[in-house]
Backbone and ligand atoms as CSV (ligand in chain L), in Angstrom:
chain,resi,resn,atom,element,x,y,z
A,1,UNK,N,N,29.648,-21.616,12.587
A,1,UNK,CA,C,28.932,-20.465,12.021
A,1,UNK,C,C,28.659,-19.439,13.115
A,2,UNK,N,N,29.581,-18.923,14.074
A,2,UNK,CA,C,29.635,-18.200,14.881
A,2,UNK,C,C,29.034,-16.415,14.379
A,3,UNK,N,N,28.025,-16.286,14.824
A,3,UNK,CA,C,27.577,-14.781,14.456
A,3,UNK,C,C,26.218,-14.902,13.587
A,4,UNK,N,N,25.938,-16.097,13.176
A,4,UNK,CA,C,24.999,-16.368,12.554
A,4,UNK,C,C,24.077,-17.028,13.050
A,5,UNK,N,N,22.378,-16.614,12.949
A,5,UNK,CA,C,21.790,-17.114,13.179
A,5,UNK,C,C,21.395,-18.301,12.619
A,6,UNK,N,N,20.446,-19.621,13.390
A,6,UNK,CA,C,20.416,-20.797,12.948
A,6,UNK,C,C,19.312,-20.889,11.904
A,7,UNK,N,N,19.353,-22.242,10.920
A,7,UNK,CA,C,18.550,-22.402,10.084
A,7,UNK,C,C,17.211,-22.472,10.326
A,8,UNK,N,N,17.065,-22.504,11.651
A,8,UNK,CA,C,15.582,-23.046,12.402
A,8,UNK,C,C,15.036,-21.637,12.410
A,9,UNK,N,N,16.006,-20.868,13.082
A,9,UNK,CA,C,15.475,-19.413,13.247
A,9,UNK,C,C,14.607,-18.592,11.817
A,10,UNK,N,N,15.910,-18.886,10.942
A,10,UNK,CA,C,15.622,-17.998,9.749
A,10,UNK,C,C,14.341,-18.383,9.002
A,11,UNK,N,N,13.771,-20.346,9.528
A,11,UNK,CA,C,13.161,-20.827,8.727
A,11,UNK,C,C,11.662,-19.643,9.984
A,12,UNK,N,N,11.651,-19.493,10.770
A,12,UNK,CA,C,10.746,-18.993,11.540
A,12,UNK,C,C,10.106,-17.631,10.979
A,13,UNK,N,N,11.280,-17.143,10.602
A,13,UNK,CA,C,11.566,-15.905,10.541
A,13,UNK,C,C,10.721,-15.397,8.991
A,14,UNK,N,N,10.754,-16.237,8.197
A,14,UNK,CA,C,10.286,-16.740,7.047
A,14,UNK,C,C,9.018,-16.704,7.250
A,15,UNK,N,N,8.499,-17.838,8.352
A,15,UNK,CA,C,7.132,-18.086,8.671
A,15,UNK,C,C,6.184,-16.943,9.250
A,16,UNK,N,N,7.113,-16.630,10.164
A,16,UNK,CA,C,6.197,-15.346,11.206
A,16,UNK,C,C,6.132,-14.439,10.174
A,17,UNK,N,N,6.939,-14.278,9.404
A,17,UNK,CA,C,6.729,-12.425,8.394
A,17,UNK,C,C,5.415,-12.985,7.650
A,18,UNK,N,N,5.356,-14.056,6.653
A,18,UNK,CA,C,4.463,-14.264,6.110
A,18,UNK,C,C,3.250,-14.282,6.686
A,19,UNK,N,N,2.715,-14.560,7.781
A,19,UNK,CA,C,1.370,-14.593,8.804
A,19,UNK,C,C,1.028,-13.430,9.378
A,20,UNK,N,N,2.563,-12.714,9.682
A,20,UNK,CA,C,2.289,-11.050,10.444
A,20,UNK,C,C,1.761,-10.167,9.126
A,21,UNK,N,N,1.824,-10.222,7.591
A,21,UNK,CA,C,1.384,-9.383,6.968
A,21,UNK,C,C,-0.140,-9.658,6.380
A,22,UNK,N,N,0.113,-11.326,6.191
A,22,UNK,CA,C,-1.103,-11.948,5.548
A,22,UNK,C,C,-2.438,-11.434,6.528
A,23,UNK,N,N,-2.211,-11.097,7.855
A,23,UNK,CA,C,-3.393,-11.341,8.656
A,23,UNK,C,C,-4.134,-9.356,8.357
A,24,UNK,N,N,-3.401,-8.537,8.047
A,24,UNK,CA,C,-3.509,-7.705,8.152
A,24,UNK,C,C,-5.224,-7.117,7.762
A,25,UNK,N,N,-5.347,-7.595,6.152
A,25,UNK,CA,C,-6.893,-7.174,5.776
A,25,UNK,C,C,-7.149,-8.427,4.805
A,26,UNK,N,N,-8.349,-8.760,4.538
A,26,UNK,CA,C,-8.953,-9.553,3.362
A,26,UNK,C,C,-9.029,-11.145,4.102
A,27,UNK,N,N,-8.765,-11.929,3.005
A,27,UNK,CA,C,-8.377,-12.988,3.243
A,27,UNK,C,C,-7.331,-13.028,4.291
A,28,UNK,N,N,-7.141,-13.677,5.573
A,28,UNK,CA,C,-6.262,-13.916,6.593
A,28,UNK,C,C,-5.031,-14.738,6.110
A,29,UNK,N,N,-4.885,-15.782,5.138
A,29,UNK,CA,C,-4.256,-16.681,4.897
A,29,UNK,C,C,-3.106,-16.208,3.545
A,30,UNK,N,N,-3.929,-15.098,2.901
A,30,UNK,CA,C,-2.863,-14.714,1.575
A,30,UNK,C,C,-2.667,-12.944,1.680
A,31,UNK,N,N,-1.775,-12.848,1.165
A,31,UNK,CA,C,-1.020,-11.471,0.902
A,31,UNK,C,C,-1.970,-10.793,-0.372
A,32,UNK,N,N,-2.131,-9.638,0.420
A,32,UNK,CA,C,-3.272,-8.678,-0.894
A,32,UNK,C,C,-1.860,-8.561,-1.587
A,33,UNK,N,N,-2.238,-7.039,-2.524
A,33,UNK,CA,C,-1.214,-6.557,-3.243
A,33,UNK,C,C,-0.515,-5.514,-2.522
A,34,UNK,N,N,-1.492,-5.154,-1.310
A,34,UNK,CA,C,-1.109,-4.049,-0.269
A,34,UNK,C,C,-0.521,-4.790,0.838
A,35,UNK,N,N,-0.763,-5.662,1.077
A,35,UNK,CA,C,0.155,-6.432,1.962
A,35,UNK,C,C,1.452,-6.770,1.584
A,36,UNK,N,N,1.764,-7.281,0.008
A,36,UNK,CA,C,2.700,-7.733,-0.423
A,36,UNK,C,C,3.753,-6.318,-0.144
A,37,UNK,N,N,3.310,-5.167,-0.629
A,37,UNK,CA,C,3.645,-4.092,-0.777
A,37,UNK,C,C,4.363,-3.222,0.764
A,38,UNK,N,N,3.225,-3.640,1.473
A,38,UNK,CA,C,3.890,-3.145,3.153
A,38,UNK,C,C,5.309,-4.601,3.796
A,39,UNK,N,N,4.867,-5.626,3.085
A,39,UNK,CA,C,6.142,-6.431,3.612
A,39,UNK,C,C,7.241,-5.948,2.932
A,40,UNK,N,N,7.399,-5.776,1.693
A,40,UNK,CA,C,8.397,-5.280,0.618
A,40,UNK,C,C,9.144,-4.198,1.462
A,41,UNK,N,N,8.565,-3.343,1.872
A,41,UNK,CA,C,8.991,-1.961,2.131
A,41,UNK,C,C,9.696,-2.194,3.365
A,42,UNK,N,N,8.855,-2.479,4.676
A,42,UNK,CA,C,9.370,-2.878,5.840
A,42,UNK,C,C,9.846,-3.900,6.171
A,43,UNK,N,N,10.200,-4.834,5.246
A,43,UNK,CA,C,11.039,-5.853,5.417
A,43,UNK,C,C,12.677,-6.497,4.686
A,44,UNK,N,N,12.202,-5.846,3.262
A,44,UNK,CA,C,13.440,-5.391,2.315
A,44,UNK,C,C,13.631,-4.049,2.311
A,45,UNK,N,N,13.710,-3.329,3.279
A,45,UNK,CA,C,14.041,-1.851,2.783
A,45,UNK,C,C,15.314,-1.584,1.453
A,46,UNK,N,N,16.321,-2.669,1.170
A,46,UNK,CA,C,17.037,-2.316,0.595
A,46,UNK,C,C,16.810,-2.054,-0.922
A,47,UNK,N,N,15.290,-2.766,-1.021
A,47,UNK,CA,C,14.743,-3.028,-2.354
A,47,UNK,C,C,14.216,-1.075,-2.640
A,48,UNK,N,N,14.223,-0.268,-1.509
A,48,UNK,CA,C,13.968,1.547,-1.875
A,48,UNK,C,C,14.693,1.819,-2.409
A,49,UNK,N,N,16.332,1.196,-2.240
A,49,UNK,CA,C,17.113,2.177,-2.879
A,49,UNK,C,C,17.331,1.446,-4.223
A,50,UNK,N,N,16.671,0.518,-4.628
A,50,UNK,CA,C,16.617,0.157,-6.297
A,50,UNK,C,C,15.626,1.205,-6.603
A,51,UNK,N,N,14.659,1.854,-6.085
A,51,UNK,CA,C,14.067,2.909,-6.831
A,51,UNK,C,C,12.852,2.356,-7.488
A,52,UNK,N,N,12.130,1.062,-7.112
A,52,UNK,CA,C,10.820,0.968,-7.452
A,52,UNK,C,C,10.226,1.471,-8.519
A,53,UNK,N,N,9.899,1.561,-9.206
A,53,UNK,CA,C,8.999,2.300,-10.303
A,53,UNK,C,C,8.006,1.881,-10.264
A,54,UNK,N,N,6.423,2.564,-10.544
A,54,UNK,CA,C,5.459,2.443,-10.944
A,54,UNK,C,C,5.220,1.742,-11.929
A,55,UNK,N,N,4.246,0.587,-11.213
A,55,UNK,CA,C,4.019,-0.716,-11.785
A,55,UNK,C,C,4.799,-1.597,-11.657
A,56,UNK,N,N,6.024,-1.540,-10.569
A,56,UNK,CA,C,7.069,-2.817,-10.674
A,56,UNK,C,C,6.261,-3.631,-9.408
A,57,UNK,N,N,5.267,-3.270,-8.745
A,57,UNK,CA,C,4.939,-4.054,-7.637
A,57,UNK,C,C,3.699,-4.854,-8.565
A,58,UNK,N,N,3.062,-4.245,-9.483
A,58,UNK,CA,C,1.796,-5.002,-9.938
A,58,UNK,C,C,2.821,-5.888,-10.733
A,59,UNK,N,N,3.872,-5.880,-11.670
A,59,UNK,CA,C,4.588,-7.184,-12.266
A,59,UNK,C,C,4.650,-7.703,-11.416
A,60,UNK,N,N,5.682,-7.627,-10.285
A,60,UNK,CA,C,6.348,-8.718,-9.183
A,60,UNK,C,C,4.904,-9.582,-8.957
A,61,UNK,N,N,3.613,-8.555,-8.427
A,61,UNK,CA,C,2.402,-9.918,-7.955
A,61,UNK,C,C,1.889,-10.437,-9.393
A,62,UNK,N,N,2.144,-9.937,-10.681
A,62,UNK,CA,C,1.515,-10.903,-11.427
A,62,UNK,C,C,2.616,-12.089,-11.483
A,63,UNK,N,N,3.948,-11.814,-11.385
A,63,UNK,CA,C,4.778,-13.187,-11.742
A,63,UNK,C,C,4.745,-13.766,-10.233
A,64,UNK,N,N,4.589,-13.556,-9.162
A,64,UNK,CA,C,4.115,-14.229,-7.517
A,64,UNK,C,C,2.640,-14.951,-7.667
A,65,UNK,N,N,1.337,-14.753,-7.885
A,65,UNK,CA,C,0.136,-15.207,-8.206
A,65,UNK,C,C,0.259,-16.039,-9.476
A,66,UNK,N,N,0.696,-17.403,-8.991
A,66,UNK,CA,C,0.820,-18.188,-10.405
A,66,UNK,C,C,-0.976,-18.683,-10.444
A,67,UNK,N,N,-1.640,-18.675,-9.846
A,67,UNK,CA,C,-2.961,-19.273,-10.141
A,67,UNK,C,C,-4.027,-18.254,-9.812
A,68,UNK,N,N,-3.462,-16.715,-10.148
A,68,UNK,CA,C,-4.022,-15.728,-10.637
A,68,UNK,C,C,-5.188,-15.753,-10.011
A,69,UNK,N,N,-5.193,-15.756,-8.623
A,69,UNK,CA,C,-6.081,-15.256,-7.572
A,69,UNK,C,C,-6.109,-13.971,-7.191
A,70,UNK,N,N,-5.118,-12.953,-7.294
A,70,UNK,CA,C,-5.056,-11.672,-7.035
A,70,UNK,C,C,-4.529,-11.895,-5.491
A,71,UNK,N,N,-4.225,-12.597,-4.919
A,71,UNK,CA,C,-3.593,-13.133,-3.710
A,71,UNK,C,C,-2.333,-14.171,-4.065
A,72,UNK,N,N,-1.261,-13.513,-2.651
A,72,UNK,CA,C,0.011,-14.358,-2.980
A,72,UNK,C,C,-0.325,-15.094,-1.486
A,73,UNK,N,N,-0.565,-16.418,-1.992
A,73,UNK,CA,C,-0.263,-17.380,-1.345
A,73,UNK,C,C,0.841,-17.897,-0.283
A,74,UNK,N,N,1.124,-18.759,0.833
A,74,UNK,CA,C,2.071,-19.261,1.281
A,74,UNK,C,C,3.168,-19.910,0.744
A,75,UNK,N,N,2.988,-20.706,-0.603
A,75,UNK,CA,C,3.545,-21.243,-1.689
A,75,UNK,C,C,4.206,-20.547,-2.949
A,76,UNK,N,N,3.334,-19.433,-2.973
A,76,UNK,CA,C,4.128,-18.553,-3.429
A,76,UNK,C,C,4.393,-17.690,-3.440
A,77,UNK,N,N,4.571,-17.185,-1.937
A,77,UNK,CA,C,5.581,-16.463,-1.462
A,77,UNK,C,C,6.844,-17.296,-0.616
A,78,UNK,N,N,6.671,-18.737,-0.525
A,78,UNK,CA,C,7.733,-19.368,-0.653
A,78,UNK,C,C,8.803,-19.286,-2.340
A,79,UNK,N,N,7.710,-19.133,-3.413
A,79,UNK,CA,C,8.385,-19.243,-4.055
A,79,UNK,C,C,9.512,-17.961,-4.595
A,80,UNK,N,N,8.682,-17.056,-4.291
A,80,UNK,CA,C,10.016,-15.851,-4.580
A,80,UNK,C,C,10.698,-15.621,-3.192
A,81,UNK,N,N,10.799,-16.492,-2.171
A,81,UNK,CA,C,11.590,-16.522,-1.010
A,81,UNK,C,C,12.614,-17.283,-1.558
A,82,UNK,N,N,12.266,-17.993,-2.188
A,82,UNK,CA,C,13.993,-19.224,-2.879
A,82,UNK,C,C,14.383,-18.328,-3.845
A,83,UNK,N,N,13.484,-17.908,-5.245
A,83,UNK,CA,C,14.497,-17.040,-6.404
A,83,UNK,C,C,15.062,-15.983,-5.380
A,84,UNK,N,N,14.746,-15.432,-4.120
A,84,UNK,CA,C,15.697,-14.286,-3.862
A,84,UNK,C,C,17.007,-14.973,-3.482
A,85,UNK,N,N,16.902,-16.071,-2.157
A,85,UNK,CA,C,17.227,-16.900,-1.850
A,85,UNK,C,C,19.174,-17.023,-3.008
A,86,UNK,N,N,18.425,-17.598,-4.045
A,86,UNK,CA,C,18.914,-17.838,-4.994
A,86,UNK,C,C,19.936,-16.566,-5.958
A,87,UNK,N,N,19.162,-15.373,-6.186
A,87,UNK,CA,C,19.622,-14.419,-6.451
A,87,UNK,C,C,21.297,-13.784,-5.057
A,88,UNK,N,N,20.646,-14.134,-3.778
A,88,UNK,CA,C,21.771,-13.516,-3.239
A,88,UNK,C,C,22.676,-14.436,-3.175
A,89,UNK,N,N,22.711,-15.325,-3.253
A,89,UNK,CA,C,23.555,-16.956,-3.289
A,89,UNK,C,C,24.353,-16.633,-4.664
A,90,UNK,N,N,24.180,-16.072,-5.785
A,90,UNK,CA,C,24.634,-15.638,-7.000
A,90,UNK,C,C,25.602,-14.490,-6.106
A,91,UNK,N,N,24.639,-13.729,-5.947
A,91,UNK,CA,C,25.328,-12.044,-5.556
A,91,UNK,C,C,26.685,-12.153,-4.887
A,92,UNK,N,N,26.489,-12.984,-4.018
A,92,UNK,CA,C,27.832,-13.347,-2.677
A,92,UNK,C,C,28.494,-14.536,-2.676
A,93,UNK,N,N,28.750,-15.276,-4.302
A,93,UNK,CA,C,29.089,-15.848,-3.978
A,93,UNK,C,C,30.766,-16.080,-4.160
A,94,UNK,N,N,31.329,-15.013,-4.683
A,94,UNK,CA,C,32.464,-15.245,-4.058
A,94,UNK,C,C,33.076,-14.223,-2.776
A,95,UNK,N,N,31.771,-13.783,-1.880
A,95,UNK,CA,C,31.654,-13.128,-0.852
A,95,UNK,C,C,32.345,-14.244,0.424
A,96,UNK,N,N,33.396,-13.752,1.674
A,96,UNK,CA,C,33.244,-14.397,3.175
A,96,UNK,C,C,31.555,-15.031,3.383
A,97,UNK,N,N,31.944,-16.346,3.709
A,97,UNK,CA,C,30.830,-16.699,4.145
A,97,UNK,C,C,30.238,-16.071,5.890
A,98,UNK,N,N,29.965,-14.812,5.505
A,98,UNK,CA,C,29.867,-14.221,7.241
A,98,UNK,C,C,28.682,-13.478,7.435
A,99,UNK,N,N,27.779,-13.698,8.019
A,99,UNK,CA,C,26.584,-13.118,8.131
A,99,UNK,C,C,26.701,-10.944,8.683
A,100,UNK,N,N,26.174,-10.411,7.957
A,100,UNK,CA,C,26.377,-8.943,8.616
A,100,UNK,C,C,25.727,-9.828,9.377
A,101,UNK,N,N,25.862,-8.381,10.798
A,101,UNK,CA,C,25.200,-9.001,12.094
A,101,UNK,C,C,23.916,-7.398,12.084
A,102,UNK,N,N,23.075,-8.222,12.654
A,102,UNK,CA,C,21.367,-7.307,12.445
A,102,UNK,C,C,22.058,-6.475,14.127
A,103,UNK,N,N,21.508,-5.682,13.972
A,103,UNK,CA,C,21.303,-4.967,15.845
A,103,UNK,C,C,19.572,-4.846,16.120
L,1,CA,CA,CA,-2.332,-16.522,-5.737
């Protein structure tokens, strides 16, 4: 898997985003709706050029907050880390198995 980073990394990579946004305001441990919202942006930028609409971020955290805390959890923001996970595994999958490379 030359060009690609390792599973350890990505699993990090996973970890650190979730803690670098969670810590920002409120609760330290869960994602407000403004947190969810600043990771979205600066971390999927590609999700701008779907064009967002008003009110697609309050759906996404009501179907993310399965125990309707008004906070997304570690668990579940694991969990829409696998449906994306999952979604691009659909998207590419009769894509080269070849990682773009980040700069
Ligand atoms: Ca929650």
């Amino acid at each position: 898997m030359e060009g690609m980073q390792t599973l350890g990394q990505a699993l990090g990579v996973l970890v650190c985003t979730f803690q670098h946004y969670c810590r920002k305001e409120g609760d330290r441990s869960t994602l407000s709706k403004g947190e969810l919202r600043e990771l979205l942006e600066n971390e999927l930028p590609s999700l701008r050029t779907l064009q967002i609409k008003d009110g697609a971020l309050e759906e996404l955290m009501a179907l993310l907050d399965t125990n309707k805390d008004n906070q997304v959890d570690f668990e579940e923001y694991i969990r829409f880390v696998a449906a994306a996970c999952t979604f691009f595994h659909d998207f590419f999958r009769d894509a080269p198995a070849v990682q773009p490379r980040v700069q």
